[in-house]
N, C-alpha and C positions, 0 to 999 in steps of 0.2 A: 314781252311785247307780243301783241297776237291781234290778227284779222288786220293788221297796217299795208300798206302800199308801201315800197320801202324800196328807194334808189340806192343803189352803192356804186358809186365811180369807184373805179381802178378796183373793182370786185372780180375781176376774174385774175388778178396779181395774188399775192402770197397773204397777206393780212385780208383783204377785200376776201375773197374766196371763202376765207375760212369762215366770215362771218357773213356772208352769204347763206351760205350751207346750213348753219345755225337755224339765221332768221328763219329760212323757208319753210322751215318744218310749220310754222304758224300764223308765217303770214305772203302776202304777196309782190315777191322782189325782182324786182329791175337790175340786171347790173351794164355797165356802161362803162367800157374797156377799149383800148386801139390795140390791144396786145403787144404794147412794147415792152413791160414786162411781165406778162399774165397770159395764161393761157385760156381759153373753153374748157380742155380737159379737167381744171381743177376743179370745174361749178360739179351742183347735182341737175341731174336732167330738168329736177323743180325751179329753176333757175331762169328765168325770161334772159337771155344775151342779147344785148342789141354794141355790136361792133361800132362804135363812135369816139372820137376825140369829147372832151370836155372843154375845146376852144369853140365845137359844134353849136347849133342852136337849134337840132333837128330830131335830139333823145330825148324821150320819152321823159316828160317834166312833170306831171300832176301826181305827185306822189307824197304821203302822210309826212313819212321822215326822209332825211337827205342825210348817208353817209359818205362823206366826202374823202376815200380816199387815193384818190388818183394824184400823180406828180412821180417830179422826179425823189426818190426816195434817198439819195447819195450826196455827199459836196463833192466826189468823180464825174458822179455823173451833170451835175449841175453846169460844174468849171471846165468841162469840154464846150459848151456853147452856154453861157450866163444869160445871154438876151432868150435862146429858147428856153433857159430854165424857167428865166421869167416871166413868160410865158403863160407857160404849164400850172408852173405852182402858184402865181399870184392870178394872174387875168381868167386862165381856168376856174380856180376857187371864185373871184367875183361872178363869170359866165354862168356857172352852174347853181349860184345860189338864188342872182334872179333867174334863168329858166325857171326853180323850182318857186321861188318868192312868189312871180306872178301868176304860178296856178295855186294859191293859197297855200302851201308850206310853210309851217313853222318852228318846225324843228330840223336843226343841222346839229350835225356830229362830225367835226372834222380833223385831219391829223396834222398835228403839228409836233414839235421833236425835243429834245431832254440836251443836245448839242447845243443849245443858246446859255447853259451854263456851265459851260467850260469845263476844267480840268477842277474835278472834286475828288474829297475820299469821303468827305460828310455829306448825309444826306442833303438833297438839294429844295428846299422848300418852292413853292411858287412864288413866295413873295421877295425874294430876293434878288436883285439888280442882275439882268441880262443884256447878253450884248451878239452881234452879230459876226463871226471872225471870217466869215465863207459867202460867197454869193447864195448855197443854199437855204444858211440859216437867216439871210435876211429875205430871203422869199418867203419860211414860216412865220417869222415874225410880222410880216407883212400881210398873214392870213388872220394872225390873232387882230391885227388892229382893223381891218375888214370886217370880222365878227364883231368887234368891238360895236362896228358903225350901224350895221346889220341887226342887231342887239338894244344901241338906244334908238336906232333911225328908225326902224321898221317893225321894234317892237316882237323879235324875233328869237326861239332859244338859240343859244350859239353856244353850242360846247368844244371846245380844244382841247383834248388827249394830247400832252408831251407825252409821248411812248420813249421808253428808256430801249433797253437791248433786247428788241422780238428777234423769237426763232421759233423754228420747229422741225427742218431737218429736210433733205434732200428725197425722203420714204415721205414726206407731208405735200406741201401745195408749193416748199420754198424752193425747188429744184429751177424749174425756169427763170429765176435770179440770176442764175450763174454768180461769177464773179462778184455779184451785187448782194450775194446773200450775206445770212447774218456768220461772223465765223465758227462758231460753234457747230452749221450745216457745212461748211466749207473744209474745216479740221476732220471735222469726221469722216468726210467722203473721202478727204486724201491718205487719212489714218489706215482708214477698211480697206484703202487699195496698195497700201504697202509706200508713201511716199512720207514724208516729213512734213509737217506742217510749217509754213514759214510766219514766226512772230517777228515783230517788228522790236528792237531794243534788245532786254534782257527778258521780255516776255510778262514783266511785273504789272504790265496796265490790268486794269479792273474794268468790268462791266458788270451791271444790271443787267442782269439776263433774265427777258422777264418771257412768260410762252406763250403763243399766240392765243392759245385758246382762251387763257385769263384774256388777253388783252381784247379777243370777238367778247369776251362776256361784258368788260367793261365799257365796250362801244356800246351797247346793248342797254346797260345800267346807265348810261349819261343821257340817251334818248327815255328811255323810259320814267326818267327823274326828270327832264326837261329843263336840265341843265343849262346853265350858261356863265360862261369865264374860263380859263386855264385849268386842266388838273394833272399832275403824273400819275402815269399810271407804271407804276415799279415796283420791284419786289421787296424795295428797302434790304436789299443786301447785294455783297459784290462777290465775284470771284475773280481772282487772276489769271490771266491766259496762262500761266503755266501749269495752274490746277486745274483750268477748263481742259487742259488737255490730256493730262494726267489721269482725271476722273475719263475721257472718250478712252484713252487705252486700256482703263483697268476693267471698261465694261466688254471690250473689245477683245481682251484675251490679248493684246498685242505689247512691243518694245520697240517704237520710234521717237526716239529723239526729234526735237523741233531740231529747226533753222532756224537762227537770229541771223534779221539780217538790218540795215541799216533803216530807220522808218522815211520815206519818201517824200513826207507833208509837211510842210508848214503849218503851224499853229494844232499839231495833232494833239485829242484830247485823251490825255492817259489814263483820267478815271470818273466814273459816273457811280451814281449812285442816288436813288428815289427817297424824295420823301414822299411816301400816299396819301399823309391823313387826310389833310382835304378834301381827295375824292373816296377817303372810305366813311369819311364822318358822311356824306354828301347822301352815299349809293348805299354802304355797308360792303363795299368789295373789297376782297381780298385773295391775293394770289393762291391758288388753290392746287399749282403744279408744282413742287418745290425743284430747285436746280435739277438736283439729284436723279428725279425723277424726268424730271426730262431731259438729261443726256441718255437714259436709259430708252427712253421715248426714239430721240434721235437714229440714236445705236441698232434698234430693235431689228429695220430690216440688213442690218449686214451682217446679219448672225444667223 
């Protein structure tokens, strides 16, 4: 992408930021942030900040592309207050697509989640029957069928990234997360600081751990294809938290045992796993940090 105008809500957050910083090299970007989990510090100076809610009607609208990733990013965070989730993540998503709609925008790129297909260990296709178990996942859900409308109404590209398991580490942009981050930045911080990391069960859940930087390139690839419909974006492979953690100590030089402790949730999903092709038949992308490498990534500054 190059010489575009280019909003990104929730661009100074952990994913937002990363692809921010990207874009800016080549073209000219807006990001659109309340800082509730995102800071200024992560942007590059190249970066236009404008401090605004996405329920606003007051930021900076005339822009080429709209990446949309502001909301609440958690079902914690959602199921503390469900009415403001829905809010944020659905009335936001509509607010911010007409701002941009009515200054002729036609391309959106927005985030939605890999949690609306449950408890897997085979990869999960897009075409295959989803359901909503959380107030969060029916507010993404609630964004695809908005796009949907947005798409045959208006004639508009509408692309939807289900993102599987982003990270990039607490030495990256994911630090101001806190507790909200991905745990792979969460195990390591606690690992490098001599404490135990606490899994939930026996430790055997699986994720897709897929790193943000693939995931800034393939926001990038669905705007620049002018995409529109569903796609994952994942690594098509899984690890288990107890090898996720395994591999953080053996780069670490360290010997701490997890804590299993009892898992706290209702309806918790034990394992995810991508199917891409769709969106690499689509773009031609493909994950290009492998796990490995980025727990080493992670790891880098507590060494």
């Amino acid at each position: 992408m190059q010489g575009q105008r280019v909003l990104v809500t929730g661009g100074a957050g952990f994913i937002g930021s990363n692809l921010a910083n990207r874009l800016t090299e080549d073209n000219d970007v807006i990001v659109v942030d309340d800082t509730y989990l995102g800071t200024p510090a992560n942007l590059s100076e190249d970066v236009e900040f404008v401090e605004s809610s996405i329920l606003d009607t007051d930021f900076p609208a005339a822009v080429d592309v709209l990446f949309h990733l502001a909301g609440y990013s958690s079902r914690d965070m959602h199921e503390e207050n469900p009415q403001r989730g829905c809010r944020v993540n659905v009335e936001g998503f509509v607010n911010t697509v007409e701002q941009v709609r009515k200054q002729g925008c036609e391309t959106v790129v927005y985030a939605s989640t890999s949690s609306i297909y449950g408890s897997r260990t085979e990869p999960s296709p897009e075409s295959m029957s989803v359901e909503s178990q959380t107030a969060y996942e029916a507010s993404k859900l609630a964004r695809e069928r908005y796009a949907e409308y947005y798409a045959n109404h208006h004639d508009m590209n509408m692309a939807g990234l289900r993102f599987f398991s982003v990270y990039q580490g607490f030495g990256g942009n994911e630090e101001h997360k806190g507790e909200y981050a991905n745990t792979v930045a969460q195990f390591a911080d606690a690992i490098a600081n001599g404490d135990a990391p606490e899994l939930f069960g026996d430790g055997s859940q699986t994720r897709d751990f897929t790193h943000v930087k693939d995931v800034a390139r393939a926001c990038e690839l669905a705007a620049d294809h002018e995409l529109t419909g569903v796609y994952n974006v994942g690594t098509e492979e899984a690890y288990s938290f107890n090898k996720m953690v395994e591999m953080i100590s053996d780069t670490l030089g360290t010997d701490i045992d997890p804590e299993y402790i009892e898992c706290p949730f209702d309806g918790y999903v034990h394992d995810t796993m991508a199917d891409s092709s769709k969106f690499h038949e689509a773009t031609g992308w493909e994950p290009q940090i492998s796990f490995e490498e980025g727990v080493k990534r992670v790891c880098e500054p507590y060494r």
